[in-house]
PLY file of the C-alpha trace (Angstrom):
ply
format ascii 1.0
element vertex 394
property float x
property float y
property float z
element edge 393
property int vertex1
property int vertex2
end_header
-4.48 -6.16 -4.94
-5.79 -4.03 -1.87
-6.87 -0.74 -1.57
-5.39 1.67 -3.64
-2.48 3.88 -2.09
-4.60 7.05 0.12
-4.93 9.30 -2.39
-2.34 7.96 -5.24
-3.35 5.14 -7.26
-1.14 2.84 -9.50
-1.82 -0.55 -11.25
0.50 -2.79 -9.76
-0.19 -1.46 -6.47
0.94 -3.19 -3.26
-0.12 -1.68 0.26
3.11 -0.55 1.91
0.55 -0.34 5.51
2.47 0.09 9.46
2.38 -3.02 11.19
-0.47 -1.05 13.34
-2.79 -1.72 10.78
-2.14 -4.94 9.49
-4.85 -6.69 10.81
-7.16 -5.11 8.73
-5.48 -6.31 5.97
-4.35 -9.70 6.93
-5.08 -12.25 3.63
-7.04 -15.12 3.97
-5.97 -18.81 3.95
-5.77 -18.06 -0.53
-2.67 -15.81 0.66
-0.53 -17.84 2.97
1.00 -21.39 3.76
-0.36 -23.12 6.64
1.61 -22.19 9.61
2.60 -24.04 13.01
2.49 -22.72 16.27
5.89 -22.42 18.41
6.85 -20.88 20.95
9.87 -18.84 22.63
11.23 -15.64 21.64
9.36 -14.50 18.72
11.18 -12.44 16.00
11.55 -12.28 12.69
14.32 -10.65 10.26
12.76 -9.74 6.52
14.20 -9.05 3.06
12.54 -7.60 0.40
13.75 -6.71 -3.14
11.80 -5.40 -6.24
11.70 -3.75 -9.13
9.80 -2.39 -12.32
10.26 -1.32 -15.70
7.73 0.94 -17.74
7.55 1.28 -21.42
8.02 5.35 -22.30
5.35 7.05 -23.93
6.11 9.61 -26.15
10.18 8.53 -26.39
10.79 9.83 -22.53
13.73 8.01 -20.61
11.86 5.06 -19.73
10.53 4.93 -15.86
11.61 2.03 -13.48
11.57 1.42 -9.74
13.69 -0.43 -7.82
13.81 -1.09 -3.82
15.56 -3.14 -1.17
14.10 -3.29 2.35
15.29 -4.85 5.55
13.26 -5.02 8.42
13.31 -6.99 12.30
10.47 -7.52 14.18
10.25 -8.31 17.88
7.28 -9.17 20.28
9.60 -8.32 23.45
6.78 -8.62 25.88
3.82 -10.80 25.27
1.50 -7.37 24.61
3.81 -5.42 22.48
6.00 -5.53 19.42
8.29 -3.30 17.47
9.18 -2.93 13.96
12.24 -0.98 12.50
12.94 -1.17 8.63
15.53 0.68 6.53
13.94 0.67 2.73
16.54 2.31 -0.29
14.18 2.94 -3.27
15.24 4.55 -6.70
12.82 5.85 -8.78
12.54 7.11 -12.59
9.26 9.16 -12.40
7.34 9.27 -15.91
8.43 12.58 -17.77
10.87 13.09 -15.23
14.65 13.84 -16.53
16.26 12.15 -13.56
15.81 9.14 -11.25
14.76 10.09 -7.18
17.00 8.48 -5.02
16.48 7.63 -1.39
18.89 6.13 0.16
18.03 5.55 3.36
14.58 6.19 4.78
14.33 4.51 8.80
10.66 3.06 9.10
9.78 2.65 13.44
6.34 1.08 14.85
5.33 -0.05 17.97
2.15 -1.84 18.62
0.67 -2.72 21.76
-2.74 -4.52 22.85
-5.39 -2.62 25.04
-7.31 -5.32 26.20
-6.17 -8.41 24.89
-7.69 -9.91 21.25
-9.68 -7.09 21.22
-7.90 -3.65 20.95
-4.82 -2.41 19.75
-2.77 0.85 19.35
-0.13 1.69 17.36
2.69 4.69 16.79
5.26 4.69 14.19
6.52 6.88 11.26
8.95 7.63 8.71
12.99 8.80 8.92
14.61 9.98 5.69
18.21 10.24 6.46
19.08 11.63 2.87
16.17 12.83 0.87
16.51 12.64 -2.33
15.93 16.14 -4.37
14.62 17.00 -8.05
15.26 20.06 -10.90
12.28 22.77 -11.50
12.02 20.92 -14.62
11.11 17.99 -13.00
7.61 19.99 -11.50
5.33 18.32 -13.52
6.60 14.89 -13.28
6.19 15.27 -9.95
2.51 16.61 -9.94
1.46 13.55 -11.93
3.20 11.07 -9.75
1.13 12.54 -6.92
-2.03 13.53 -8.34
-2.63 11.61 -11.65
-2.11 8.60 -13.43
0.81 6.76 -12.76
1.41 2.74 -13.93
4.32 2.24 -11.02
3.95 0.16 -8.42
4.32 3.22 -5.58
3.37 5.94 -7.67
4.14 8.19 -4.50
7.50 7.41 -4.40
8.72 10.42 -1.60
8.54 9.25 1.58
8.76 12.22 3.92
9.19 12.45 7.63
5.97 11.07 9.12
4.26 10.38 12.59
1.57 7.70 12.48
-0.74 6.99 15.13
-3.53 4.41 15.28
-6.26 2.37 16.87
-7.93 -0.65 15.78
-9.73 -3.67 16.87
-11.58 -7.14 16.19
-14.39 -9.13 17.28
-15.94 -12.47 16.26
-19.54 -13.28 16.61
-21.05 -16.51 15.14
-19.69 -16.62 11.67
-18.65 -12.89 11.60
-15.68 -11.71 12.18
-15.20 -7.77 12.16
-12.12 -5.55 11.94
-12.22 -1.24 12.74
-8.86 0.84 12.87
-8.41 4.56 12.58
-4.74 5.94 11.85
-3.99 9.41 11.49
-0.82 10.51 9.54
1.47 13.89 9.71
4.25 14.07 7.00
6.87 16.94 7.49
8.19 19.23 5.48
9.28 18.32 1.91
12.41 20.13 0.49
13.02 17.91 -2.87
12.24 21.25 -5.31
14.82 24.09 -5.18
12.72 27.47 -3.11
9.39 25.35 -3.13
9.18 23.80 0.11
5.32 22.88 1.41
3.78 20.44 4.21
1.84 17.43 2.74
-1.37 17.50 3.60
-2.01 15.31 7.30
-4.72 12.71 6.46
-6.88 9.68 8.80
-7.91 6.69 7.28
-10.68 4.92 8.55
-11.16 1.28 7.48
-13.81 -1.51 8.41
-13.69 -5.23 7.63
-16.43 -7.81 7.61
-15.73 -11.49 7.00
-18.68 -14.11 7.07
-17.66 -17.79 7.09
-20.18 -19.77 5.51
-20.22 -23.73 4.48
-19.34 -23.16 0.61
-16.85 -20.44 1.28
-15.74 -16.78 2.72
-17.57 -13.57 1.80
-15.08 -10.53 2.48
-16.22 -6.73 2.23
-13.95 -3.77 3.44
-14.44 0.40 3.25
-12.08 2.56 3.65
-12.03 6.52 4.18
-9.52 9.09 3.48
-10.03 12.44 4.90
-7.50 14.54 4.05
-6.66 18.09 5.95
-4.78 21.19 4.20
-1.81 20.94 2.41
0.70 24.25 3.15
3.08 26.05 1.76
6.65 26.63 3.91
5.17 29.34 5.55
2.36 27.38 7.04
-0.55 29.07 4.71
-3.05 26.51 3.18
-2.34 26.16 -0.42
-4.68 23.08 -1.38
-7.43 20.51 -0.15
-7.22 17.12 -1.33
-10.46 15.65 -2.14
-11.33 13.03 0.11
-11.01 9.17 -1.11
-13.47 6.41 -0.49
-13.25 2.78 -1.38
-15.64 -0.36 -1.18
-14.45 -3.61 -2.36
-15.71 -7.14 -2.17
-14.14 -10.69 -2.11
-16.00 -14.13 -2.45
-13.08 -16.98 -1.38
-13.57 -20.45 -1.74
-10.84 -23.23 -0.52
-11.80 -27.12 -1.82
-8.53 -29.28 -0.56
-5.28 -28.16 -2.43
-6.83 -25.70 -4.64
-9.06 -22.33 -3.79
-9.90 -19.04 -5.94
-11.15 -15.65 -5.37
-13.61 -13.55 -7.11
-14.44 -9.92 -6.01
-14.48 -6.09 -7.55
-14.20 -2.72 -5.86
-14.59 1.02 -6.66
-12.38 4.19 -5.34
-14.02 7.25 -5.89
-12.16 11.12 -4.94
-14.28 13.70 -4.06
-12.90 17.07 -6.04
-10.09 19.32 -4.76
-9.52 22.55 -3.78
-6.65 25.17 -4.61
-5.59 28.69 -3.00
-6.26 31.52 -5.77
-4.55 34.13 -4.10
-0.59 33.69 -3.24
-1.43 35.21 0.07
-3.91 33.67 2.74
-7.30 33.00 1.36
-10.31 30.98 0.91
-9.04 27.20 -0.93
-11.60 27.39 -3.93
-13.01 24.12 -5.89
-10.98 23.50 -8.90
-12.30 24.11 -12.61
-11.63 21.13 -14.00
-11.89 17.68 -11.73
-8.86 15.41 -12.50
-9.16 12.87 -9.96
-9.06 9.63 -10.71
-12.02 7.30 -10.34
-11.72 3.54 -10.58
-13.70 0.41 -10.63
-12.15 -3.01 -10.38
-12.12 -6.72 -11.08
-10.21 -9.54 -8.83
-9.68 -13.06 -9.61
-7.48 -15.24 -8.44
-6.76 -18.85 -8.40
-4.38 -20.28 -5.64
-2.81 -24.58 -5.45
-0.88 -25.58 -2.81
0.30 -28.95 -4.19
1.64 -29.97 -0.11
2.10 -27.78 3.33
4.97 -26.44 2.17
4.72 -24.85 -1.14
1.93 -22.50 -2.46
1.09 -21.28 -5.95
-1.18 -18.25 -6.78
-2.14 -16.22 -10.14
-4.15 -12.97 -9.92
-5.92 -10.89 -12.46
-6.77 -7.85 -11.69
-8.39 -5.37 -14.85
-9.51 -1.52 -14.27
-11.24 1.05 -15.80
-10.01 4.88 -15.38
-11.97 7.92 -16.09
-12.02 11.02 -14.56
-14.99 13.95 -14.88
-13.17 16.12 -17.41
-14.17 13.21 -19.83
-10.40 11.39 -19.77
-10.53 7.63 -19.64
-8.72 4.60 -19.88
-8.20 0.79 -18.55
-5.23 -1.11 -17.02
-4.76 -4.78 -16.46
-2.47 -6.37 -14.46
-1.51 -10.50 -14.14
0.90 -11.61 -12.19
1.80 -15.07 -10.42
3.26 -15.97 -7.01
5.27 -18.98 -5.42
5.31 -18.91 -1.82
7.78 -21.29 -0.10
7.89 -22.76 3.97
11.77 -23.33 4.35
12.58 -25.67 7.29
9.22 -25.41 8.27
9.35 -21.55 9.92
10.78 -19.49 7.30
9.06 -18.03 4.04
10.27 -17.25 0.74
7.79 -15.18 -1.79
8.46 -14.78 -5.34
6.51 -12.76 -7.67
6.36 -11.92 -11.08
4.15 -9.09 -12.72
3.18 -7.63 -15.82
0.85 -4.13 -16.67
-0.98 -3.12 -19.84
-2.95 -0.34 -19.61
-4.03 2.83 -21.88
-4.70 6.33 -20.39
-4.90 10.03 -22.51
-4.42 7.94 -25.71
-0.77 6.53 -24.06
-0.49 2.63 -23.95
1.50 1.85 -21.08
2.93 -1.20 -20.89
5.57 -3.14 -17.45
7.03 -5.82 -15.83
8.09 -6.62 -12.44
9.01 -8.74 -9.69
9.69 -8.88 -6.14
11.36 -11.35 -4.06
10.92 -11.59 -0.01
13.03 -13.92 2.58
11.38 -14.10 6.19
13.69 -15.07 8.70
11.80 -16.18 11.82
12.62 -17.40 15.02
10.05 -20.09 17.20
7.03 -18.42 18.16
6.88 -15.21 15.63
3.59 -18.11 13.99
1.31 -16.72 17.12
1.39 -13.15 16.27
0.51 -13.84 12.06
-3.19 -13.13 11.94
-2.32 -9.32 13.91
0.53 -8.31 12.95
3.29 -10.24 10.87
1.15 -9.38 7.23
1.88 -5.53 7.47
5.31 -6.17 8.15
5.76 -8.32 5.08
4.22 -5.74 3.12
7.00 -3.31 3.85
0 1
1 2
2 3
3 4
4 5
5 6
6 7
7 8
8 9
9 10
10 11
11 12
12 13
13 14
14 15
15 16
16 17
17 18
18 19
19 20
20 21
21 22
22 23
23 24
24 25
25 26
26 27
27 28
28 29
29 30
30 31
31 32
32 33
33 34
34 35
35 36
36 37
37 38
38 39
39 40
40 41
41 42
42 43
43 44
44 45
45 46
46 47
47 48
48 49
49 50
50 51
51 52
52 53
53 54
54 55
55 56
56 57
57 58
58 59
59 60
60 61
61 62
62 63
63 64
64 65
65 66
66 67
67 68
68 69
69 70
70 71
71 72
72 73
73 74
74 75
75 76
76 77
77 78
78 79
79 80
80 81
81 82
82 83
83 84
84 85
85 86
86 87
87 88
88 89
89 90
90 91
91 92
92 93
93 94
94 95
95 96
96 97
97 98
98 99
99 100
100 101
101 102
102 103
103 104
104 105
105 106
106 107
107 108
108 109
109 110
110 111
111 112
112 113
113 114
114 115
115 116
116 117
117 118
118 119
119 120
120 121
121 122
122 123
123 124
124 125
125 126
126 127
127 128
128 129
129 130
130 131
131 132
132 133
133 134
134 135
135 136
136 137
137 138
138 139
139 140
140 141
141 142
142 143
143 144
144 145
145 146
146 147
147 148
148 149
149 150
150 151
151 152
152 153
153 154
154 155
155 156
156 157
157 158
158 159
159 160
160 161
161 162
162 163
163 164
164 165
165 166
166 167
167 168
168 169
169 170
170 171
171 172
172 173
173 174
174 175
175 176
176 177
177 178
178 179
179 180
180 181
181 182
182 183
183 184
184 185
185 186
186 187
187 188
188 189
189 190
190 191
191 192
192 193
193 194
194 195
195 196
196 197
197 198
198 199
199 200
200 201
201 202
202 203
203 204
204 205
205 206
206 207
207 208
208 209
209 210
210 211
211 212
212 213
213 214
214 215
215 216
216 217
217 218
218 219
219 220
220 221
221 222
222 223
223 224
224 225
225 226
226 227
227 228
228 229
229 230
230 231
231 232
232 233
233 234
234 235
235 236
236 237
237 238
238 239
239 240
240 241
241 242
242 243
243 244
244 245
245 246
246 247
247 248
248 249
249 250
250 251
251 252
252 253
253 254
254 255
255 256
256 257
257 258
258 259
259 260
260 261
261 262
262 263
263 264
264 265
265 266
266 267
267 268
268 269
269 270
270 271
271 272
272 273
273 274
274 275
275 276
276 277
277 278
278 279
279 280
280 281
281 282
282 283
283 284
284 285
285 286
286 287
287 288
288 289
289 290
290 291
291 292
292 293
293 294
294 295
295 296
296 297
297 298
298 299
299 300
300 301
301 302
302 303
303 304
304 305
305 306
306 307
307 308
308 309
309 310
310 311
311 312
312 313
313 314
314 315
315 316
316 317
317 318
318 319
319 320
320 321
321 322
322 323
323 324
324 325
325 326
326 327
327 328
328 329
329 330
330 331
331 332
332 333
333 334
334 335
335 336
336 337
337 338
338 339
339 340
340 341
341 342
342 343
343 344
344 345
345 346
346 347
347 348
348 349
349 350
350 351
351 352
352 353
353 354
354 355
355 356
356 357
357 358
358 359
359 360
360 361
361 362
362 363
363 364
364 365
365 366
366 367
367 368
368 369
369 370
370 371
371 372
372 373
373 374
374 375
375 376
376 377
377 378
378 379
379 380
380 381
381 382
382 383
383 384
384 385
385 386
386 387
387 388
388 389
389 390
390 391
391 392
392 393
């Protein structure tokens, strides 16, 4: 599990990140096969299919999530690369009366390095050729999905038309090894509720990673900032302030031959919002009653890889929930992973999940899986440690 989505939280939550940003996220030796270095023209072709199912409380159509997503890679000169993915994704929203389809949704990134091993820079975004679009009913579905508890996967399941820009960079001393990247994100206008357009709020992140080799193992500790701007109605008058979100989280990895584990924990804590009272321009007051969602978090997992070629991993990963209007609750998830090297440059990843959780007196409980093929041609093994783990991650 990494850091929680900015701003929407789920419990079997997988960091959909640009390839700009990947190396802040890139998994230690636990995560990933060994790999060989080649060399030629590096690309690589990915497909990725998942989906979850959700027990209904309360006797409500029962939500799911499904996705397919093909992406290519290229490194097409030896200090850039591009990305372009096309993702389809239907989703059954909790409480809502109808699934959200999109389509088609055109993901672009290019990434280029400033001074070489040191600094990057990325721009990318999101297309949505056919947005999907929802009843007036569906309002409150909606508001939970994006502001409040949610056990899918991608609890934010609209992806709107998006710039993304971003720096980041690395540098190794002794037995550190550091990571910094800034990204700031501009979604477009949303039209999925009939005479309620608005403008998502634009947003940075700011993220920091610290690793520290040492003879028994790998200490791990990353932070992460999201600063959130106003979020506008069609006219272009603020309507709300998202509370900011911060996050701290901590790994301890250990590797002994074919066999390693990881223990760690982490809290995200959102800073309250603020809402418009007036329907014409004014002042964005603090809310009366905080509902954002604070969490604090286990991590264990225990990873075998039996021969070079073949890597077993199981992950735990339980949460408490509360909030400061005195609502509570926990979620667990457990899941396992196969990860296979296929004439020794491709990768297959399998993996299966399940979710039981509780929240407002609701027991939620899910299963899942995802499957991923990674085509790749000689060479694409140099560019791993920067940039091939965002791409994976869709």
């Amino acid at each position: 599990m990494l850091f929680v989505q900015s701003g929407k939280v789920g419990a079997m939550t997988a960091a959909a990140i640009l390839i700009s940003a990947s190396a802040l996220w890139a998994q230690a030796p636990l995560d990933s096969l060994s790999t060989s270095q080649g060399k030629g023209f590096p690309w690589v072709a990915h497909t990725e299919l998942e989906g979850y199912y959700l027990s209904a409380p309360g006797g409500n159509p029962a939500p799911y999530q499904i996705s397919a997503y093909q992406a290519f890679t290229i490194q097409s000169l030896s200090f850039a690369s591009f990305h372009l993915g096309l993702r389809s994704r239907e989703t059954m929203a909790p409480g809502a009366s109808q699934p959200y389809r999109e389509p088609s949704d055109i993901k672009l990134a290019a990434t280029i390095e400033v001074i070489r091993n040191f600094v990057y820079a990325s721009i990318g975004g999101n297309i949505p050729l056919y947005a999907g679009a929802m009843g007036t009913t569906d309002t409150a579905a909606l508001y939970q999905a994006m502001n409040d508890f949610s056990a899918l996967p991608y609890p934010y399941f609209i992806s709107t038309q998006a710039l993304e820009a971003g720096i980041f960079g690395r540098y190794a001393f002794i037995s550190w090894n550091t990571l910094l990247g800034v990204t700031y994100t501009r979604p477009g206008r949303v039209d999925i509720l009939p005479g309620n357009a608005f403008f998502p709020a634009p947003f940075f992140n700011i993220a920091g990673r610290a690793l520290l080799e040492t003879g028994p193992g790998r200490h791990r500790w990353d932070l992460k900032a999201t600063l959130y701007a106003d979020e506008t109605n069609d006219i272009r008058i603020p309507a709300h302030q998202e509370g900011s979100l911060y996050q701290v989280r901590y790994d301890y990895l250990v590797t002994r031959g074919k066999v390693g584990w990881q223990l760690g924990g982490g809290l995200a804590a959102k800073w309250p919002d603020a809402n418009r009272k007036l329907k014409l321009k004014s002042v964005l007051e603090p809310t009366t009653a905080d509902d954002n969602l604070q969490r604090a978090y286990g991590e264990f997992a225990l990873a075998w890889a039996p021969s070079a070629d073949i890597l077993w991993r199981l992950h735990l990963v339980p949460q408490a929930v509360v909030t400061f209007n005195d609502r509570a609750g926990f979620v667990t998830e457990a899941g396992i992973t196969m990860g296979l090297k296929v004439w020794d440059q491709h990768r297959i990843h399998v993996m299966g999940d399940v979710v039981y959780g509780q929240f407002d007196a609701r027991v939620y409980t899910g299963f899942g899986a995802r499957c991923e093929f990674s085509f790749r041609h000689l060479g694409i093994q140099d560019l791993e440690d920067a940039f091939a783990a965002g791409s994976e991650d869709g």
